[in-house]
Kinemage of the C-alpha trace (Angstrom):
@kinemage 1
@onewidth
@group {chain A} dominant
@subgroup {mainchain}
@vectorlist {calphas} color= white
{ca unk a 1} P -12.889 13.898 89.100
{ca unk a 2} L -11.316 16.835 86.820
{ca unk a 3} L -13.357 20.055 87.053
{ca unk a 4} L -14.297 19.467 83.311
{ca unk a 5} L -15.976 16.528 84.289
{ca unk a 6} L -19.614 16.446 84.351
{ca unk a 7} L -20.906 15.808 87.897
{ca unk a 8} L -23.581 12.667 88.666
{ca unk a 9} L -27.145 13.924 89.221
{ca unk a 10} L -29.114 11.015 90.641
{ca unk a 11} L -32.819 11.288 91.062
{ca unk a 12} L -34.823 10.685 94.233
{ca unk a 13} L -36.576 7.543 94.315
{ca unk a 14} L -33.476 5.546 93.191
{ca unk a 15} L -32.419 2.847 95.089
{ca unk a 16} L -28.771 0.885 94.795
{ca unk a 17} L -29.275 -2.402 92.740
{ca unk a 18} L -27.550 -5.128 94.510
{ca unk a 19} L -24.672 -5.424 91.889
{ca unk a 20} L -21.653 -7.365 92.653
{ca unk a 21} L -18.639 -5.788 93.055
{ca unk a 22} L -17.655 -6.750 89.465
{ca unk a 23} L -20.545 -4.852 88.173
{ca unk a 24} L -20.439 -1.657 90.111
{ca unk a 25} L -16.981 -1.500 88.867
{ca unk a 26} L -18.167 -1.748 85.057
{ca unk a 27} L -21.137 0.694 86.307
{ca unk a 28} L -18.821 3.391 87.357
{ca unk a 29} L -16.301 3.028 84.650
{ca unk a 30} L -19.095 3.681 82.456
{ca unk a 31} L -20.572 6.520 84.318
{ca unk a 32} L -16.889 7.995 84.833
{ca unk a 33} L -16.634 7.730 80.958
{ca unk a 34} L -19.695 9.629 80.429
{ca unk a 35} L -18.513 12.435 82.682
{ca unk a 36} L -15.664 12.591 80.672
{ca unk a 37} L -17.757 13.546 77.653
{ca unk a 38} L -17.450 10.182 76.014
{ca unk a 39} L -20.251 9.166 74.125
{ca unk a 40} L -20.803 5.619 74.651
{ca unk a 41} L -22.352 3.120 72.045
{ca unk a 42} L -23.255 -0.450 71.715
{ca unk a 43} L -23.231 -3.002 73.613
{ca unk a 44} L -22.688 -0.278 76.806
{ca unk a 45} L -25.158 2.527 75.991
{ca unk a 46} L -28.650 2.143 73.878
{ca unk a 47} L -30.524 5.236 72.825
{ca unk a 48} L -33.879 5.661 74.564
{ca unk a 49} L -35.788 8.820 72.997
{ca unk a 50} L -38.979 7.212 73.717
{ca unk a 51} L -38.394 8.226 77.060
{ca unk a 52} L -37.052 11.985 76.179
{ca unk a 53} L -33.857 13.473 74.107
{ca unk a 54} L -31.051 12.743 74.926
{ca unk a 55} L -31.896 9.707 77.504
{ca unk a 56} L -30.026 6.492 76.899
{ca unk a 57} L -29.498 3.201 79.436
{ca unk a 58} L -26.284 1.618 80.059
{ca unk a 59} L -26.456 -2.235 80.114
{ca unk a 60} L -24.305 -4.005 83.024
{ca unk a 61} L -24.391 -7.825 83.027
{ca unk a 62} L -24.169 -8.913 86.505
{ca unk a 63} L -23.720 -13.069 86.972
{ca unk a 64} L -27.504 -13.933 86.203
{ca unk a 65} L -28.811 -10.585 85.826
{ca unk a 66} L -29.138 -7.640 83.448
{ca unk a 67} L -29.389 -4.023 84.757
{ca unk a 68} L -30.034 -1.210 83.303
{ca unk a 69} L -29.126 2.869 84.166
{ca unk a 70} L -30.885 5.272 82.267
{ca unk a 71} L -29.210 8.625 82.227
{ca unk a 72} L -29.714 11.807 80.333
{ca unk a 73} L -27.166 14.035 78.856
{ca unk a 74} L -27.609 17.428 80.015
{ca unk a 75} L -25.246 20.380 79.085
{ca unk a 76} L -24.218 20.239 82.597
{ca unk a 77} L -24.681 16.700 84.320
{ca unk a 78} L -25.417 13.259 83.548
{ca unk a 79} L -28.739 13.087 85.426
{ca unk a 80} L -29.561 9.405 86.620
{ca unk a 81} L -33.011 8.646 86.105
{ca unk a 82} L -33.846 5.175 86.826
{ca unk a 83} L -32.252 1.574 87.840
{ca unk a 84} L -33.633 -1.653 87.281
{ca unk a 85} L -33.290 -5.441 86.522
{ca unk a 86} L -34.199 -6.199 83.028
{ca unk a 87} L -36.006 -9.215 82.745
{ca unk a 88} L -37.875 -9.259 79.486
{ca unk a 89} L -36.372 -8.108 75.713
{ca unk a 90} L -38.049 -4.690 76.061
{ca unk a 91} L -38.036 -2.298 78.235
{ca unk a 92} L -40.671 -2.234 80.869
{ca unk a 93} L -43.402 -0.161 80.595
{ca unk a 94} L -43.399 1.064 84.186
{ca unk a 95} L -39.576 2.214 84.082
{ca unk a 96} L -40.210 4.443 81.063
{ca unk a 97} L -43.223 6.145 82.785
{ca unk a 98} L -41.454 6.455 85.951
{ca unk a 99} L -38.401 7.816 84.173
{ca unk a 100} L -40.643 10.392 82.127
{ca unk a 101} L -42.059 11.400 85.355
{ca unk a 102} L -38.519 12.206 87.117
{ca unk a 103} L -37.390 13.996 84.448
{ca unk a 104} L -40.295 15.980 84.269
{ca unk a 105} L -40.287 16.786 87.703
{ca unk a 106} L -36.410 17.427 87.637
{ca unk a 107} L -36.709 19.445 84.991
{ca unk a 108} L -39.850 21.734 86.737
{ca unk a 109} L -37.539 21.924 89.490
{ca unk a 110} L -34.521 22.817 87.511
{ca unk a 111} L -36.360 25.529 85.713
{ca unk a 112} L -37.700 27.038 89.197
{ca unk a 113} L -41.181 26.304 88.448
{ca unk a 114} L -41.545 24.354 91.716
{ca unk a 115} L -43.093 27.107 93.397
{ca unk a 116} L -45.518 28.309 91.707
C-alpha cells in the first residue's frame, strides 16, 4: 500500500463471505483500485445513494453466486459497510437498513458524539 492510498475501514458486524479464491482476488483488486482513488463504474461498482452519498456496491460473481460490497467514499477511507449474497434483482431491503444504520453509527462515532 503507498501512503497515498486510502486505508480499508470495515465495519463491525461484517462477516467474510465464503468467496473462492478467484473472487477474493477480483474483491481485492477492486478494493485496491479504490484505494488508489480510482473511481470504478459499471459492471464493477453501482451507485447506491438510496443508502447515503457517496455509497456504492461492488459486484463479484463467484461460480453460482453474486456478492455484493457496499463501500462509501470518504475523504479519508473507503469505509466497508456491508457484505452479502445477492439473490434477487434488487437490493434487499434489510442490507440497505443495516447499511444506513452502520454508517450512522460510524459516523456518530467518527464525529465523537459517542459519548454523550
Amino acid at each position: 500500500m503507498s501512503p497515498t492510498d486510502k486505508p480499508l475501514t470495515w465495519l463491525v458486524g461484517i462477516k467474510t463471505p465464503p468467496f473462492s479464491a478467484e473472487a477474493r482476488v477480483e474483491a481485492g483488486y477492486l478494493l485496491r483500485r479504490l484505494q488508489r482513488g480510482e473511481s470504478l463504474a459499471m459492471p464493477a461498482s453501482s451507485p447506491m445513494p438510496e443508502i447515503a452519498p457517496r455509497c456504492h456496491e461492488l459486484r463479484i460473481r463467484d461460480r453460482d453466486n453474486n456478492w455484493r460490497i457496499i463501500y462509501r467514499i470518504d475523504q479519508d477511507a473507503i469505509v466497508i459497510v456491508e457484505v452479502f449474497k445477492k439473490t434477487t434483482t434488487t437490493t434487499p431491503q434489510h442490507a440497505i437498513e443495516t447499511a444506513r444504520a452502520r454508517l450512522k453509527d460510524y459516523d456518530r462515532i467518527e464525529k465523537g458524539q459517542d459519548n454523550e
